[in-house]
C-alpha positions as CSV (number, residue, x, y, z in Angstrom):
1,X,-47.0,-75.3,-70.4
2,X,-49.0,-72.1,-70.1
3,X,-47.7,-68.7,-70.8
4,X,-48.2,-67.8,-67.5
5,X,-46.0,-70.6,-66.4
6,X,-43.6,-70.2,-69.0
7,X,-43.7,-66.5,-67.2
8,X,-42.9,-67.3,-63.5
9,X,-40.4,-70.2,-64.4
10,X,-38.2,-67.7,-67.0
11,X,-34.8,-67.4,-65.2
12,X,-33.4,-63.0,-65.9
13,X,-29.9,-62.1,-66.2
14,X,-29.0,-60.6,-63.1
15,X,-28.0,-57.5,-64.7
16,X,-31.2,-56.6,-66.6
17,X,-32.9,-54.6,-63.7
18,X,-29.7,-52.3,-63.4
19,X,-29.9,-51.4,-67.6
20,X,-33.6,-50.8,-67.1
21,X,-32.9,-48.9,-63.6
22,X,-30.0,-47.0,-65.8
23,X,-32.4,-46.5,-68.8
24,X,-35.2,-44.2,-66.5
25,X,-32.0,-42.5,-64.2
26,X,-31.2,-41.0,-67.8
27,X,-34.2,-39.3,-68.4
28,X,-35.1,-38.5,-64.7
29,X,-31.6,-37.3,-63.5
30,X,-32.5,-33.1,-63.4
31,X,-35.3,-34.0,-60.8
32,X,-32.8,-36.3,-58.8
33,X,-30.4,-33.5,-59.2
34,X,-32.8,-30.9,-57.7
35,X,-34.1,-33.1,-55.0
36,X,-30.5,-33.4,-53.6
37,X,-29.8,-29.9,-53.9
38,X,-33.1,-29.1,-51.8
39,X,-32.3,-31.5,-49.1
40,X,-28.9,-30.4,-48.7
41,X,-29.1,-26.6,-48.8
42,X,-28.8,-24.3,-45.5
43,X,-32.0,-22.1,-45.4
44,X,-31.3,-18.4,-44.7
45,X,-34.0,-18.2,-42.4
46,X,-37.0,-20.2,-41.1
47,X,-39.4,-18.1,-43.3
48,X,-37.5,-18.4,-46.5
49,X,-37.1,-21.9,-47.8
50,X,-36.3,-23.2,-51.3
51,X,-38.8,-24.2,-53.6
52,X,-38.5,-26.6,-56.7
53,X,-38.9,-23.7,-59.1
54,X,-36.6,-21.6,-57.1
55,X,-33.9,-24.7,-57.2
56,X,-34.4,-25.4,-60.5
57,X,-34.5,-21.6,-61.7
58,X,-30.8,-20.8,-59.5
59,X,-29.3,-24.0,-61.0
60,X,-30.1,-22.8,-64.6
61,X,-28.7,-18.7,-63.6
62,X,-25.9,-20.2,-62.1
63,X,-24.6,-22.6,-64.4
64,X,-26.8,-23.1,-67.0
65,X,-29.4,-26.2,-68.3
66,X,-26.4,-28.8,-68.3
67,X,-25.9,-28.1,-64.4
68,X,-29.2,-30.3,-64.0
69,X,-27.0,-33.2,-65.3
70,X,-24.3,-32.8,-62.8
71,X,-23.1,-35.9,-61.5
72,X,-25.3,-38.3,-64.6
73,X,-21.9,-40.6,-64.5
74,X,-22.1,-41.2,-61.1
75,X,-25.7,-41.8,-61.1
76,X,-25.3,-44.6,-63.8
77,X,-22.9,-45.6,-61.7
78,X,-25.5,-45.9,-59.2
79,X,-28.0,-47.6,-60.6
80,X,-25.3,-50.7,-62.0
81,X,-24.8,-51.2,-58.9
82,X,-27.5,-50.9,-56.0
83,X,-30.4,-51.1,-58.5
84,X,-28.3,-54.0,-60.7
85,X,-28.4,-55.6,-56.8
86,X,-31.9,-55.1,-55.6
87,X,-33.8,-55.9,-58.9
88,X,-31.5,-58.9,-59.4
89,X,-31.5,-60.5,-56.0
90,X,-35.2,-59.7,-55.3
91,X,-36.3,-61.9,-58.9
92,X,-33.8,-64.6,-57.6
93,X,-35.3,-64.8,-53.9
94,X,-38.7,-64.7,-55.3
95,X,-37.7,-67.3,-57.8
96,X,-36.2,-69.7,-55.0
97,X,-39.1,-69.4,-52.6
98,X,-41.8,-70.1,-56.0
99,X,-39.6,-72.8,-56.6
100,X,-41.8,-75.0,-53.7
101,X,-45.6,-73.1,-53.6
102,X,-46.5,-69.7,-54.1
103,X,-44.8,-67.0,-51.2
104,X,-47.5,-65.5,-49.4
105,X,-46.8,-61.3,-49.8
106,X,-45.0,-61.0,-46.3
107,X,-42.2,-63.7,-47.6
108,X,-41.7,-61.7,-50.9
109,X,-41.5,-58.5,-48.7
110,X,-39.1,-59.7,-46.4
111,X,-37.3,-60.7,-50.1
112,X,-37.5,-57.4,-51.0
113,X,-36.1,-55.8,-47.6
114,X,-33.2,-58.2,-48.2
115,X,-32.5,-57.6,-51.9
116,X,-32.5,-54.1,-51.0
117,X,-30.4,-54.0,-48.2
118,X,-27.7,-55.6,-50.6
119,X,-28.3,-53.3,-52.9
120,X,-28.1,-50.2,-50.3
121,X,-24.1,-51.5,-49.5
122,X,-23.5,-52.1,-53.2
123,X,-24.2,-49.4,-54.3
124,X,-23.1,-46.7,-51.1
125,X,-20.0,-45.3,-53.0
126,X,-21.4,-44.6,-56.0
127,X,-24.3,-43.0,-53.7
128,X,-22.3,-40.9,-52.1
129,X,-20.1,-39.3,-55.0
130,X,-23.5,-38.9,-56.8
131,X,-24.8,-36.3,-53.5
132,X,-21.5,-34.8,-53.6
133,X,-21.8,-34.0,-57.1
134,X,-25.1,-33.2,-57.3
135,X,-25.1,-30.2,-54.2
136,X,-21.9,-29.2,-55.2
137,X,-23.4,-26.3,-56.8
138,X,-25.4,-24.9,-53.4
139,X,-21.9,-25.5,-51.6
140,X,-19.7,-22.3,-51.1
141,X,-16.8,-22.2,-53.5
142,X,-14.1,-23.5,-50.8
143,X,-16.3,-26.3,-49.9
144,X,-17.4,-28.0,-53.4
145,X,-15.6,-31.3,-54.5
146,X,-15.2,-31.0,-58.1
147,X,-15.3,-34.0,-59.0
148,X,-14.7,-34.6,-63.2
149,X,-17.2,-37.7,-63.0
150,X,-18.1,-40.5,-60.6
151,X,-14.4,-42.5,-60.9
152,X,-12.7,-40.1,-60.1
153,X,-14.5,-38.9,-56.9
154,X,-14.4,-42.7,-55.9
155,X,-10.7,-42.1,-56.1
156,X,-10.8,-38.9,-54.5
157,X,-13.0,-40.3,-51.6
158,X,-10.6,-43.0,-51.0
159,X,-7.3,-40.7,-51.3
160,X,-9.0,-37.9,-48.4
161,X,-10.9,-40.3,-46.3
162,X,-9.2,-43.4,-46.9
163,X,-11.1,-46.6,-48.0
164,X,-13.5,-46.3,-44.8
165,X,-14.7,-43.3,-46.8
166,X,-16.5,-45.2,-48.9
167,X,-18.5,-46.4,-46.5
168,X,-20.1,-42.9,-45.1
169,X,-23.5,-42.8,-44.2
170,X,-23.9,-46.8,-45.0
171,X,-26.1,-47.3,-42.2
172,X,-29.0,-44.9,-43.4
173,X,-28.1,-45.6,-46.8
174,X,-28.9,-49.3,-46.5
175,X,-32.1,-48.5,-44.4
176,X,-33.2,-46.0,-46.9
177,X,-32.7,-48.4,-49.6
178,X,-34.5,-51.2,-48.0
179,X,-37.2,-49.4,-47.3
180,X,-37.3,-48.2,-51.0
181,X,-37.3,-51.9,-52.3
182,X,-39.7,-52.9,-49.9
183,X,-42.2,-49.6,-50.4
184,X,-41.2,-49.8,-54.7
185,X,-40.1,-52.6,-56.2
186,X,-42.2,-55.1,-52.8
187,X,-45.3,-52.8,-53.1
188,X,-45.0,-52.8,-57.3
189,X,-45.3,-56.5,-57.3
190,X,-48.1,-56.7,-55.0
191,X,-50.2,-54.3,-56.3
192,X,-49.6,-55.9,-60.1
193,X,-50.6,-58.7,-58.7
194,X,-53.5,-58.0,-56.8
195,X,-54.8,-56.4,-60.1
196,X,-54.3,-59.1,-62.4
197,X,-57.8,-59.9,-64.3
198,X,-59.6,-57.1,-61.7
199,X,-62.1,-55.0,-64.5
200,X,-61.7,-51.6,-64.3
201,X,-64.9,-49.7,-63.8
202,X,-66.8,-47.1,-66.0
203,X,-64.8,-48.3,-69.2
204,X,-65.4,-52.2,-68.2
205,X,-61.7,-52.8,-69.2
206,X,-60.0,-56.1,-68.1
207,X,-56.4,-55.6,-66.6
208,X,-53.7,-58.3,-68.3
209,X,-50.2,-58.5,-67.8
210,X,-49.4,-55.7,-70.1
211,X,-48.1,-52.2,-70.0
212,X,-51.4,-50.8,-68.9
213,X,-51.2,-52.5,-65.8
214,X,-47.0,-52.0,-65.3
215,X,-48.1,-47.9,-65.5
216,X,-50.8,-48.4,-62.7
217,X,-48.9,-50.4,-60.7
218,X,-45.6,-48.6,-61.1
219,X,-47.5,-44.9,-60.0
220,X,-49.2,-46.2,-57.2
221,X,-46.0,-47.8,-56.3
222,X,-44.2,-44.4,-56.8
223,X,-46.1,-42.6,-54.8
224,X,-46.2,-44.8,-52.1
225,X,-42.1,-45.4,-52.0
226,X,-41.4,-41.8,-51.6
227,X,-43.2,-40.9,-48.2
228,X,-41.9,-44.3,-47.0
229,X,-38.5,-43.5,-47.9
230,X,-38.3,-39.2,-47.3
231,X,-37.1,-39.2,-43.8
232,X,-34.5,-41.6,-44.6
233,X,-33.5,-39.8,-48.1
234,X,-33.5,-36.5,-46.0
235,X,-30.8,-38.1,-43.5
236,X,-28.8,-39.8,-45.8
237,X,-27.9,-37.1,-48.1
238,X,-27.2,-34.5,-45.4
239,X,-24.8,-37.4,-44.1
240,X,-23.0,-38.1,-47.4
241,X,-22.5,-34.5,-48.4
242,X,-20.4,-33.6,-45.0
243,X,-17.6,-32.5,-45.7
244,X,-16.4,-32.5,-42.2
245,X,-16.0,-34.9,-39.4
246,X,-19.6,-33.6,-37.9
247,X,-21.3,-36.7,-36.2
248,X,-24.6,-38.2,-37.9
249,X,-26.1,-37.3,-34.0
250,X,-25.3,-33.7,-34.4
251,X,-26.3,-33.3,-38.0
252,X,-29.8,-34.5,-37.1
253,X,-29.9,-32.6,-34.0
254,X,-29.1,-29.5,-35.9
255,X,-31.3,-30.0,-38.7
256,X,-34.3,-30.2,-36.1
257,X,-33.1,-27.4,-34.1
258,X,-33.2,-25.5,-37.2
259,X,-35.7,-26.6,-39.3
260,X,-38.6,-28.4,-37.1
261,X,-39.6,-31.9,-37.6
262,X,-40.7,-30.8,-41.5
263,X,-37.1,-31.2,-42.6
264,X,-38.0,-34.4,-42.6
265,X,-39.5,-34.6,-45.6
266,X,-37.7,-31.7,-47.1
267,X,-37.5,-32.2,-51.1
268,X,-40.6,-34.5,-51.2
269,X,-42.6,-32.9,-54.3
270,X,-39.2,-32.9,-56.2
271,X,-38.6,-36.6,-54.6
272,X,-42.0,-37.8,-55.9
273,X,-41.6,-35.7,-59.1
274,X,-39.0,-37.8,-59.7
275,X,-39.4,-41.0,-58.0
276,X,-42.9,-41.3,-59.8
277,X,-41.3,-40.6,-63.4
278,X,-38.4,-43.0,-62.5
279,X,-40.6,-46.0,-60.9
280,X,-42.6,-45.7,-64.3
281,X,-39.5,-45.9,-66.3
282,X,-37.6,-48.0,-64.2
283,X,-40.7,-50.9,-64.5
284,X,-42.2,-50.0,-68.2
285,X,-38.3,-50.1,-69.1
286,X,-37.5,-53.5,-67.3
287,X,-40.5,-55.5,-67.9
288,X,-40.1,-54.8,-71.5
289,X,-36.3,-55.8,-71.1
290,X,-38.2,-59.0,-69.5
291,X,-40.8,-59.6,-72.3
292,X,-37.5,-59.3,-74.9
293,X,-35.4,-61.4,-73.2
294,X,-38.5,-64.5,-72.9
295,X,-38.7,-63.8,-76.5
296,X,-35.1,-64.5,-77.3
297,X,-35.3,-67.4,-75.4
């Protein structure tokens, strides 16, 4: 059997996507924290609006350099659960439907829409203590949740909301995260695959299966996941870090009232900032998981 057999018909732990997922959230967790905090803050005016910098710089006066790692537990959390779920179910669909002949790219995006849907309502409450602890600095005082780490604000959410808590803002978190599987981790494989053997001009180098071609793949796949996913990002952390019984129809219709149609993609260079960072990790870090595990095996 080739190598490239041996390849497609290795059979992953279902968990390793969520340690590699886990692995990058780790190093990129200040840019997730700073993307939150700019989606979620009230502007003062329509001609004054937050910048990165200016985010980054209050966070640090405020609270100092270990504010940007508010809410790491529940971000770990996070990514053991929805990313655990979308990596893992994705590379078993994918591995059921090669099973018979090779899926054509709309069957393995459809996969991917699926595995991330899963995903999405796996991991909503760890998603939505992570927003609450993450903008809990831009809240006033009287309005901030305080939670000590992500257990117990799972604890607190089901104590003050009751379980149905837990399921706040599920509906354009699971859209959000399907659209994210399908424009990251669909978009990732495609694009890997497409360039497979392609020679790259001017320096007439040959693309393999190796990390030169996971970092290619993985940016373009970056870039591309977080203008798909903004608008739904935007919604669903306004959503999550309510507070109060407002409706998702009159949060929205606020936030345009008040902000234009741009608040849609409020937070995007901070987004991409981190969402390019993390899809490089995320992949580098996984397929190397991959390429240890085959080598165990």
């Amino acid at each position: 059997m080739s190598s490239t057999n041996s390849k497609t018909s290795t059979s992953y732990p279902f968990w390793l996507g969520g340690v590699g997922a886990s692995m990058a959230a780790s190093c990129t967790h200040p840019l997730d924290v700073t993307k939150v905090r700019m989606q979620t803050i009230q502007p003062t005016s329509a001609s004054l609006r937050p910048s990165t910098i200016s985010v980054i710089r209050s966070s640090i006066s405020q609270s100092g350099f270990r504010s940007l790692y508010t809410g790491l537990s529940a971000s770990l959390l996070r990514q053991m659960t929805y990313s655990l779920v979308r990596l893992g179910a994705y590379e078993e669909i994918k591995s059921r439907l090669s099973r018979r002949s090779k899926p054509s790219t709309i069957k393995l995006l459809l996969a991917a829409g699926l595995a991330g849907g899963l995903g999405g309502v796996a991991g909503n409450p760890a998603d939505i203590v992570l927003v609450r602890m993450t903008s809990d600095l831009v809240r006033p005082p009287e309005k901030r949740y305080n939670y000590s780490n992500a257990f117990t604000g799972l604890i607190a959410v089901v104590k003050t909301e009751g379980v149905t808590g837990l399921a706040r803002g599920l509906g354009t978190n699971t859209l959000r995260a399907v659209l994210m599987n399908v424009s990251q981790v669909g978009s990732y494989d495609f694009i890997k695959t497409s360039l497979i053997s392609k020679t790259v001009p001017v320096i007439e180098y040959q693309l393999q299966d190796n990390l030169v071609l996971h970092l290619i793949s993985s940016c373009f796949a970056g870039m591309f996941a977080t203008t798909i996913c903004s608008p739904a990002d935007v919604i669903r952390s306004r959503v999550m870090a309510s507070n109060d019984n407002t409706s998702f129809t009159k949060i929205i219709s606020r936030s345009f009232r008040e902000e234009g149609l741009r608040f849609l993609f409020k937070g995007w260079t901070p987004a991409f900032i981190r969402l390019g960072p993390n899809t490089v990790l995320m992949f580098v870090f996984y397929e190397q998981l991959k390429s240890l595990w085959r080598s165990t095996r």
